[in-house]
Legacy VTK file of the C-alpha trace (Angstrom):
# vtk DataFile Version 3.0
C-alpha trace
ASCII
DATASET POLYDATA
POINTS 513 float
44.257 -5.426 -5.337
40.996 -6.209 -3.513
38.587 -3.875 -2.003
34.865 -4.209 -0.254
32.311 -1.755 -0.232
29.094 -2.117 1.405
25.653 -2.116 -0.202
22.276 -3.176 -0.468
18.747 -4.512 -2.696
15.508 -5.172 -2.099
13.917 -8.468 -1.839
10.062 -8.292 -0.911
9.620 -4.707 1.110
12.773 -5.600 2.869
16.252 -4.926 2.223
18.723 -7.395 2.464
23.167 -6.708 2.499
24.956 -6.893 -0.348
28.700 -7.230 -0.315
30.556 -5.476 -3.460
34.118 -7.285 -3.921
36.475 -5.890 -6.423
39.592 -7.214 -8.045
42.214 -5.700 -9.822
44.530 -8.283 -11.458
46.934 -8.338 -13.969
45.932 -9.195 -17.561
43.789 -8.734 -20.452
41.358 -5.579 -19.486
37.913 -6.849 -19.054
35.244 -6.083 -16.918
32.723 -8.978 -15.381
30.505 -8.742 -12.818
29.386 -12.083 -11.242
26.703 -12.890 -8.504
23.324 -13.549 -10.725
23.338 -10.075 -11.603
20.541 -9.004 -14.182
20.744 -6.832 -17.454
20.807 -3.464 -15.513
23.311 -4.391 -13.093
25.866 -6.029 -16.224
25.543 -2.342 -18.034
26.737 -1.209 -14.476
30.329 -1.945 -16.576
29.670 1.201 -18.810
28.377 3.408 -16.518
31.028 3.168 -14.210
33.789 3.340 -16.719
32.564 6.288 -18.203
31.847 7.936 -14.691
35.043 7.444 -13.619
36.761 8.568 -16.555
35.117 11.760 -16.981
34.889 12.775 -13.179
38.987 12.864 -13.329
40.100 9.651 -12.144
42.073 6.839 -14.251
39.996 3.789 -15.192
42.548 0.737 -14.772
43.155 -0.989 -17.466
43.473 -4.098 -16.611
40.948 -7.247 -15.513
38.453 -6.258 -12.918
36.105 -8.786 -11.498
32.953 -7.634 -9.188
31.134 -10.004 -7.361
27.963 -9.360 -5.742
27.543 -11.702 -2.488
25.741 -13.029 -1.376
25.782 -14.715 -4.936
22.607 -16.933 -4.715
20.410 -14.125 -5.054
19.706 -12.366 -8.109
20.361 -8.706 -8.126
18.484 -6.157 -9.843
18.641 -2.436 -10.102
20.797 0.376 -10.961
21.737 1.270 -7.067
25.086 -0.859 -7.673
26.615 1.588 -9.728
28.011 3.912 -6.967
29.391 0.702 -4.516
31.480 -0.584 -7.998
32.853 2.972 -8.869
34.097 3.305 -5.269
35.280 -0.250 -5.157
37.484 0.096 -7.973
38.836 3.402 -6.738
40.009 2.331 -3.660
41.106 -1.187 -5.124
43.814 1.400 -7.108
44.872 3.315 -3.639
42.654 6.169 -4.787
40.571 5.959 -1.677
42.249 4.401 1.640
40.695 0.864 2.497
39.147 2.217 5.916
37.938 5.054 4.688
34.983 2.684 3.299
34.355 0.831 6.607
31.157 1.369 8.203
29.067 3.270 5.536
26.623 1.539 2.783
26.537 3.075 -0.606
23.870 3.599 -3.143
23.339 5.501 -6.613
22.603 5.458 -9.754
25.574 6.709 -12.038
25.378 9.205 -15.052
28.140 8.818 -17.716
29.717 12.713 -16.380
29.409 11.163 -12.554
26.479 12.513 -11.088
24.601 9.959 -8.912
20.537 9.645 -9.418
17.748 8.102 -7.214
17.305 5.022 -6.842
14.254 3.168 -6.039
14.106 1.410 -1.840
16.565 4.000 -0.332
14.252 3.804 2.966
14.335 0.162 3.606
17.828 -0.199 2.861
18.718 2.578 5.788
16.921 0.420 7.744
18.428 -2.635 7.036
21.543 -0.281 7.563
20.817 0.278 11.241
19.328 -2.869 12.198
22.991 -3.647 11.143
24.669 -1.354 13.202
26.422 0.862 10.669
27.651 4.036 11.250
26.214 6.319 7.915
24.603 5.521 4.657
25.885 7.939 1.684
22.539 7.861 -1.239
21.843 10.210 -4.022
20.994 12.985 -2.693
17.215 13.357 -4.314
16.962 10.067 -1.833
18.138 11.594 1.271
15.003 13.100 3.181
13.461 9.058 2.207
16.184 7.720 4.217
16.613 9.875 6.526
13.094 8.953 8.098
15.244 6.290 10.103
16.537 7.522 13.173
19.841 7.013 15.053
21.502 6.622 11.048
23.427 9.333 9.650
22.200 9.560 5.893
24.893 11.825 3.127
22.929 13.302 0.214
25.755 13.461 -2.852
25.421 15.056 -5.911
28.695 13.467 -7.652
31.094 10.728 -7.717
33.954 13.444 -6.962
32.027 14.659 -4.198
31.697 11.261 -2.517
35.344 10.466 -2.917
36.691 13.848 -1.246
34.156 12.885 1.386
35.825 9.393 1.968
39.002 10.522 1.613
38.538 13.669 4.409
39.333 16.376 2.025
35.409 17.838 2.686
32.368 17.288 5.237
28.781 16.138 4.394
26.477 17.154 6.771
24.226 14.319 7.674
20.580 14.950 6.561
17.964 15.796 9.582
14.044 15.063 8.709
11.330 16.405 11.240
8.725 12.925 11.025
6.621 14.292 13.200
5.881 18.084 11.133
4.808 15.446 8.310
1.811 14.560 10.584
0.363 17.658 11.390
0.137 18.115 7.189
-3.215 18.660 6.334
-5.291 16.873 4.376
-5.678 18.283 0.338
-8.032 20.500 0.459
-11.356 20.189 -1.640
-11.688 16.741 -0.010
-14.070 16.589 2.875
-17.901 14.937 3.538
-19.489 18.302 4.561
-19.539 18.906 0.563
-21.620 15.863 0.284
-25.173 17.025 0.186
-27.884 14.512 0.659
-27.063 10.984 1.153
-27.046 10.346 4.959
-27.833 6.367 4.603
-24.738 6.065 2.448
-22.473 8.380 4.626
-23.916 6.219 7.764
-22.584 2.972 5.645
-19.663 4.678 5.302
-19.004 5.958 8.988
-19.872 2.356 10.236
-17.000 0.791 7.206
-14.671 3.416 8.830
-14.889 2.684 12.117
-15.044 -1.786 11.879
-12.575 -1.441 9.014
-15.375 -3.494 6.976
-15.273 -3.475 2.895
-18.001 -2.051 1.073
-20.019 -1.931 -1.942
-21.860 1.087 -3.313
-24.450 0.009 -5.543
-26.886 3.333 -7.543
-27.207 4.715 -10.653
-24.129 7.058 -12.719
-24.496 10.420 -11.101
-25.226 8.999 -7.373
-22.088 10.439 -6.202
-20.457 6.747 -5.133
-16.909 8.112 -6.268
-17.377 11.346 -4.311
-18.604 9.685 -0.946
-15.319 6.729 -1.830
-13.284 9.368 -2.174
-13.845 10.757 1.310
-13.508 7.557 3.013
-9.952 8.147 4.062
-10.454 11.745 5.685
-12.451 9.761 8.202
-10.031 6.915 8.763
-7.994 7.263 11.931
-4.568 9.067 11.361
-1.793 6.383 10.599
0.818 5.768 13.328
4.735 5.948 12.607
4.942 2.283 11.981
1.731 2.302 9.385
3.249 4.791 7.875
7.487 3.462 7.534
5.332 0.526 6.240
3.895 2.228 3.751
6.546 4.555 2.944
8.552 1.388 2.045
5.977 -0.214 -0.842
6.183 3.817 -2.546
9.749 3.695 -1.858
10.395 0.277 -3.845
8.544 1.224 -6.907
9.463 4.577 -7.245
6.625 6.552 -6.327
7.132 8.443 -3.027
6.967 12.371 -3.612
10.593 13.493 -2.982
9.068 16.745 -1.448
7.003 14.729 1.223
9.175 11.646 2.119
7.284 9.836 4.232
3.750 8.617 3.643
1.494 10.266 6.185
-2.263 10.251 4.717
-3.700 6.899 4.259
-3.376 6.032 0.738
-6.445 5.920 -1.954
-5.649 3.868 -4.847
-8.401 3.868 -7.875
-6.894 0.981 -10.398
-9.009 1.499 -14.367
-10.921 -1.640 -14.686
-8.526 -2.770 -17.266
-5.979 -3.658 -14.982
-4.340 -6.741 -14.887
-4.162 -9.629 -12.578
-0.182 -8.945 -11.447
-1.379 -4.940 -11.644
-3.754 -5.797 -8.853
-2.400 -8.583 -6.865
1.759 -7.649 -7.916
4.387 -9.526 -10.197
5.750 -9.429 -13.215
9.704 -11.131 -14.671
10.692 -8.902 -11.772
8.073 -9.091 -9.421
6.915 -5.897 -7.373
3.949 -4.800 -5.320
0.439 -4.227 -6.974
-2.474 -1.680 -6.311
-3.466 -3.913 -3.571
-0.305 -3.457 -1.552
0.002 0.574 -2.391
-3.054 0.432 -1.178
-1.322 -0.882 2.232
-3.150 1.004 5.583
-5.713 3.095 3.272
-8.384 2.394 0.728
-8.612 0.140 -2.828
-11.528 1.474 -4.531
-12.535 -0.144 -7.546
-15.143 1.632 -9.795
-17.433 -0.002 -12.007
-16.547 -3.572 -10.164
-18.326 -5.692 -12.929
-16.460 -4.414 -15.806
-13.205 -5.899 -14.160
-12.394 -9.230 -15.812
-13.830 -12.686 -13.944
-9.853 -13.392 -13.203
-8.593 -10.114 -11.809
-11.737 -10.097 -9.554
-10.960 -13.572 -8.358
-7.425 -12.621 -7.102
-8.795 -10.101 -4.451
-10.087 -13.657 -2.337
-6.229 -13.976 -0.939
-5.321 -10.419 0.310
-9.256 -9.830 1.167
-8.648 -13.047 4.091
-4.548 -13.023 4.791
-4.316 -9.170 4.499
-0.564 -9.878 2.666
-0.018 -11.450 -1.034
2.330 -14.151 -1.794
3.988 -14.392 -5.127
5.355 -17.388 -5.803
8.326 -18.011 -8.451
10.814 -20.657 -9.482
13.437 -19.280 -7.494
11.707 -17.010 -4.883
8.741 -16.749 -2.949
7.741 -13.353 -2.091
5.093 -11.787 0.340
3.632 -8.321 0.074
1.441 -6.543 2.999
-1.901 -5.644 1.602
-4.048 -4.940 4.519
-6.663 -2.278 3.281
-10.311 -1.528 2.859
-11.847 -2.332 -0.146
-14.491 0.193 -1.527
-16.201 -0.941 -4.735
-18.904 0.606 -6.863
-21.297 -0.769 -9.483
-24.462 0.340 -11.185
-27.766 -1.772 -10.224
-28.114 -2.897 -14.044
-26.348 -2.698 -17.450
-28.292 0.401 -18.096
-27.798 1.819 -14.554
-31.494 3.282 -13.943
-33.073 0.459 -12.646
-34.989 1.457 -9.362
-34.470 4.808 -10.470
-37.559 7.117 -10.234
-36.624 9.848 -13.202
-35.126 7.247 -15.736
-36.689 4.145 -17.221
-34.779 1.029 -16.907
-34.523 -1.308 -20.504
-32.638 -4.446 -18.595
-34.920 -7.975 -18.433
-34.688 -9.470 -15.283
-32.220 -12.258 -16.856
-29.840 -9.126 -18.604
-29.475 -7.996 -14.646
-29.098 -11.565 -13.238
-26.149 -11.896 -15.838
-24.532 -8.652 -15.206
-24.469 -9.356 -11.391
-23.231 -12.963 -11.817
-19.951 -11.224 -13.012
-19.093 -11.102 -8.900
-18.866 -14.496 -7.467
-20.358 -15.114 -4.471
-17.653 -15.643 -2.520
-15.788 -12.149 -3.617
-19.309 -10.605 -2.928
-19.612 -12.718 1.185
-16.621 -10.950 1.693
-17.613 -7.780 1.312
-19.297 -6.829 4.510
-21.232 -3.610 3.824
-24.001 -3.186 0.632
-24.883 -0.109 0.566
-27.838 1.527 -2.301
-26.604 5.538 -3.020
-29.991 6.488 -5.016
-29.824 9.452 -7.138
-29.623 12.702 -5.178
-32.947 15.078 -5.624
-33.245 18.129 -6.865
-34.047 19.747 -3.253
-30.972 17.706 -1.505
-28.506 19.559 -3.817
-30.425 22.851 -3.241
-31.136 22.670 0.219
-27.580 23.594 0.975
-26.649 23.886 4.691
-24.235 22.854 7.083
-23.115 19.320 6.418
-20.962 17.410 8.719
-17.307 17.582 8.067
-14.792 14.371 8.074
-12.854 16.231 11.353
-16.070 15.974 13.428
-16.918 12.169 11.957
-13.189 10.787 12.131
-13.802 11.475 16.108
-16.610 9.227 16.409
-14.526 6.404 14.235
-11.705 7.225 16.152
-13.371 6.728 19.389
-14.632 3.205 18.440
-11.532 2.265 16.909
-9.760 2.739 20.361
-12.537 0.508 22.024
-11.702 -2.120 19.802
-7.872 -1.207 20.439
-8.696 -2.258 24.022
-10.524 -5.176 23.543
-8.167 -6.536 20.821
-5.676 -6.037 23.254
-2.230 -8.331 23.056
-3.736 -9.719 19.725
-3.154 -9.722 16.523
-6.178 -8.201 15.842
-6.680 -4.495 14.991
-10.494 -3.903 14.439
-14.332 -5.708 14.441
-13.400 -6.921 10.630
-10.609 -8.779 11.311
-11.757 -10.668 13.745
-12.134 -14.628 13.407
-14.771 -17.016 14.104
-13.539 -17.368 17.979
-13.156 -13.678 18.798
-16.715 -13.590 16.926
-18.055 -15.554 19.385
-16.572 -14.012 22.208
-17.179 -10.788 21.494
-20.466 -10.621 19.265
-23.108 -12.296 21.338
-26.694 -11.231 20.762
-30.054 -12.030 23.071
-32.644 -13.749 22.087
-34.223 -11.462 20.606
-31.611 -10.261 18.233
-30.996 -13.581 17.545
-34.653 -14.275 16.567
-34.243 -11.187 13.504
-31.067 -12.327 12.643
-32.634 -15.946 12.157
-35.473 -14.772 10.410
-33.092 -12.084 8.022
-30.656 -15.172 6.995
-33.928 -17.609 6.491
-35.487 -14.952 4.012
-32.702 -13.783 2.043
-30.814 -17.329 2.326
-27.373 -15.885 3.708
-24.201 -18.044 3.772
-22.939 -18.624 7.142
-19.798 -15.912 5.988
-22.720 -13.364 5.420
-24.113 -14.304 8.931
-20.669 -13.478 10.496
-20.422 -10.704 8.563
-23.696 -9.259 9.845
-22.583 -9.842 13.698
-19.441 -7.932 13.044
-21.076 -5.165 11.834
-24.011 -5.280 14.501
-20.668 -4.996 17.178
-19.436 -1.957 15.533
-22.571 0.319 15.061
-22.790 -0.845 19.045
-18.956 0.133 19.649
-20.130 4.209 17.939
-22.675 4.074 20.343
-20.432 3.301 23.084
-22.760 0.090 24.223
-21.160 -2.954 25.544
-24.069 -5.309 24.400
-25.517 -5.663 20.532
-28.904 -4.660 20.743
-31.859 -5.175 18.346
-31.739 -2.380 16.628
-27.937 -2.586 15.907
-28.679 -6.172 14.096
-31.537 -4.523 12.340
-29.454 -1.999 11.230
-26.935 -4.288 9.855
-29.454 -6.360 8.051
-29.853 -3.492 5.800
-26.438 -3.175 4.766
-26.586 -6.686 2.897
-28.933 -5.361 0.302
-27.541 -7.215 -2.364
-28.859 -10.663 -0.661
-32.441 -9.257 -0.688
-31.876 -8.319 -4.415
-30.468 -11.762 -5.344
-33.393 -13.051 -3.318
-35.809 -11.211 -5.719
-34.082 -11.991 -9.095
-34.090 -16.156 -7.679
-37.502 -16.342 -5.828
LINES 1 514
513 0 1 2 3 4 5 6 7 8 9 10 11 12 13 14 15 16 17 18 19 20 21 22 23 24 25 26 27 28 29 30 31 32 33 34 35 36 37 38 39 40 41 42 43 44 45 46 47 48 49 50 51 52 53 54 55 56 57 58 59 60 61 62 63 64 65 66 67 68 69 70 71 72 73 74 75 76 77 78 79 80 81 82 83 84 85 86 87 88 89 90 91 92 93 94 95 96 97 98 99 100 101 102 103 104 105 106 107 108 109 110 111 112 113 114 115 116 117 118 119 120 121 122 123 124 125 126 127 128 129 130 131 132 133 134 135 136 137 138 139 140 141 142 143 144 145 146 147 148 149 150 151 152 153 154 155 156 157 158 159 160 161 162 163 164 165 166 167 168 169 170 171 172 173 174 175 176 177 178 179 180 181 182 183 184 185 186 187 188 189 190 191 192 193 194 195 196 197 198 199 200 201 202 203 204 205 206 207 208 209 210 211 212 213 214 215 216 217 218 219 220 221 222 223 224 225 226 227 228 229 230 231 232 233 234 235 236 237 238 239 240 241 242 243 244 245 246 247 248 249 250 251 252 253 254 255 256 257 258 259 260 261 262 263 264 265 266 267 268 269 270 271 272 273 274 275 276 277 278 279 280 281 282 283 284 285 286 287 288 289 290 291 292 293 294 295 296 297 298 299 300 301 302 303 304 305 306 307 308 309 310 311 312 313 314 315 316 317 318 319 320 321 322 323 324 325 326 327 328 329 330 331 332 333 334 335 336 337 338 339 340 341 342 343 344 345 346 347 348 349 350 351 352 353 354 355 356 357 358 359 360 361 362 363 364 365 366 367 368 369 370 371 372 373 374 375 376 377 378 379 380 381 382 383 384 385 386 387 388 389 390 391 392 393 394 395 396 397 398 399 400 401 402 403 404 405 406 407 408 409 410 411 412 413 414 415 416 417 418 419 420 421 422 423 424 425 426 427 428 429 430 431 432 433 434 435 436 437 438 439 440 441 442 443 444 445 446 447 448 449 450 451 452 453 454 455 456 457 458 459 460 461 462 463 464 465 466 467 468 469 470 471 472 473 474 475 476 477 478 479 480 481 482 483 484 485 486 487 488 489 490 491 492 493 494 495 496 497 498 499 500 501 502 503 504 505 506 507 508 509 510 511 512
């Protein structure tokens, strides 16, 4: 006897169809699964025997071939367990051949037959619609994740008995119903919002003006400055992710296993803090079975990366890729895979080895060449990338006394919000979102400058000796401190304002008169 059941894996963020065939012949029993299936999916064979057994049902004894097609690609994952129970059931008569059309199955099985999550429920509904099927049936800790599609009907099941009284009509599963857009209207967490931040207005200017051109930053002050606080905060001021930014996102969580089950869909723009001793394929992704890294969970939100020169030379080096393409490719012998990773980077780093240097109530100890060295560990070419350099000095005594009303993230995200939607219009029809994306043509389009902006930008890159990536960078940043004030034109003062945010240059300047 031969029976089909429907299923699916993951490949990338996106889901591909995965056909379960199951024979029953005659013979010897044995159990083999074919198709390039890995070490998870060959224990599928004990699982599903056990399963079976102990839910009720008669395990055939006789030889029982599965093959996973398409059977060029390997297949990982313990989501094949379910499809193989129910293909063998119905390959005996148990469940009636067209009882299995139209639906895709998922699920984990337990030796008594309950089904657990699995890991990519979401992108494998949608791989479901896009190809017109009628239902998908997934564990049912997975179905509020998949039922984020619409126009699918999603079955939560708790057992293998359930699932088979479902497909044979003896009971009804109500289709799961998610509300997507309650999820928005969440709130933020509470105990995370800029009018705590006392003191600091240059650094919570640098901050509004990353925000709103979706530039990357660097904080650069002594420990106790409050850089992780005012990082932190960044995403309470970021515009509020649309539907698509946020299936997007949902689907990286979904595929490594980290969406809450309470909140599934992904509505607040991610903050991801990686330790410095992170690895290269922790950052970037990979591994025998490669999967995303920080950098894509990081996807439509913030990377922020504390003490940036105590990450090694190599992981550093990595961040070049995603930092220009905005997506990570991972190449293999027999795949090539490609990860979104389009996020702002927010990095922090003391001004010395000791940290007090420039510091007014601590002496600094470092020798001019003990500073050079510790800021050689950032290339220059990680560090032109990096639009904004920002210095958070050490908050006084009377700026954490003076108390008083601070502005809150609500009343900043408006101003960020309204010059994200001016660049909205004038990216218009590209594939351009905001000022920091934008390439050398659309820099010269959009970022002119008179003469005599041009005349301080000529003398800022002749004294600090910028790179002609700094010099872009500067323009872009000059057009968004012009697009929160609403102006069509860069002024002077918005490329002298930008000129300060490089203040790394002027220090390398100093260090190599």
């Amino acid at each position: 006897m031969l029976a089909r059941v429907l299923s699916s894996a993951v490949i990338g963020i996106d889901a591909y169809l995965v056909e379960v065939e199951v024979d029953i012949a005659q013979g010897l029993p044995t159990f083999t699964t074919v198709g390039l299936p890995e070490t998870a999916v060959k224990e599928s064979r004990e699982r599903v025997k056990s399963a079976i057994a102990n839910s009720g049902y008669r395990f055939p004894a006789d030889r029982i071939t599965v093959n996973l097609a398409p059977a060029n690609i390997k297949k990982e994952g313990t989501g094949f367990d379910l499809p193989m129970a129910l293909g063998i059931l119905s390959a005996t008569g148990l469940i009636p051949g067209n009882g299995l059309a139209g639906y895709l199955f998922l699920g984990e099985l337990s030796l008594d037959g309950r089904i657990k999550a699995v890991n990519g429920s979401l992108p494998m509904a949608i791989a479901a619609r896009k190809a017109g099927y009628r239902g998908i049936v997934v564990p049912a800790e997975n179905a509020r994740e998949a039922a984020v599609v619409a126009d699918l009907n999603v079955y939560g099941v708790h057992t293998l008995g359930q699932v088979v009284d479902f497909l044979r009509g003896l009971v009804s599963i109500a289709p799961e119903r998610v509300d997507c857009q309650a999820m928005f209207t969440q709130p933020i967490p509470a105990g995370i919002d800029f009018a705590e931040v006392m003191g600091q207005e240059h650094a919570k200017r640098a901050l509004e003006i990353a925000a709103a051109g979706g530039h990357n930053l660097l904080m650069v002050g002594p420990p106790g400055s409050g850089k992780t606080m005012l990082a932190r905060r960044l995403a309470t001021i970021l515009p509020p992710m649309s539907f698509d930014e946020a299936i997007e996102t949902t689907k990286i969580f979904s595929i490594v296993g980290m969406l809450d089950r309470a909140r599934p869909l992904v509505t607040h723009r991610p903050f991801r803090s990686p330790h410095h001793t992170i690895s290269d394929a922790g950052l970037i992704g990979g591994g025998h079975f490669p999967r995303p890294g920080e950098v894509s969970l990081a996807h439509n939100g913030v990377l922020f990366l504390d003490e940036l020169p105590e990450y090694k030379k190599n992981v550093l080096e990595v961040l070049r890729q995603p930092l220009e393409d905005l997506q990570v490719t991972i190449s293999r012998a027999a795949s090539t895979l490609t990860y979104p990773a389009s996020f702002m980077l927010v990095a922090a780093m003391n001004p010395c080895p000791c940290g007090y240097l420039s510091d007014p109530r601590h002496a600094c100890r470092c020798t001019p060449h003990q500073i050079q060295r510790y800021r050689a560990k950032i290339s220059g070419p990680l560090l032109d990338r990096i639009d904004i350099h920002v210095e958070v000095p050490a908050v006084s005594r009377k700026d954490l006394m003076a108390g008083g009303d601070q502005e809150s993230s609500a009343t900043i995200r408006q101003r960020v919000m309204a010059a994200r939607s001016i660049q909205s219009r004038r990216f218009e029809r590209t594939k351009v979102h905001n000022n920091a994306q934008m390439a050398s043509r659309h820099i010269r389009r959009h970022c002119r400058i008179g003469d005599d902006a041009e005349a301080v930008l000529t003398s800022a890159i002749d004294r600090l000796g910028l790179s002609a990536r700094a010099y872009n960078r500067i323009l872009k940043i000059s057009r968004t401190i012009a697009d929160l004030e609403a102006m069509a034109h860069i002024e002077v003062h918005h490329v002298t304002e930008a000129v300060q945010y490089r203040s790394l240059d002027r220090s390398r300047k100093q260090l190599n008169p």
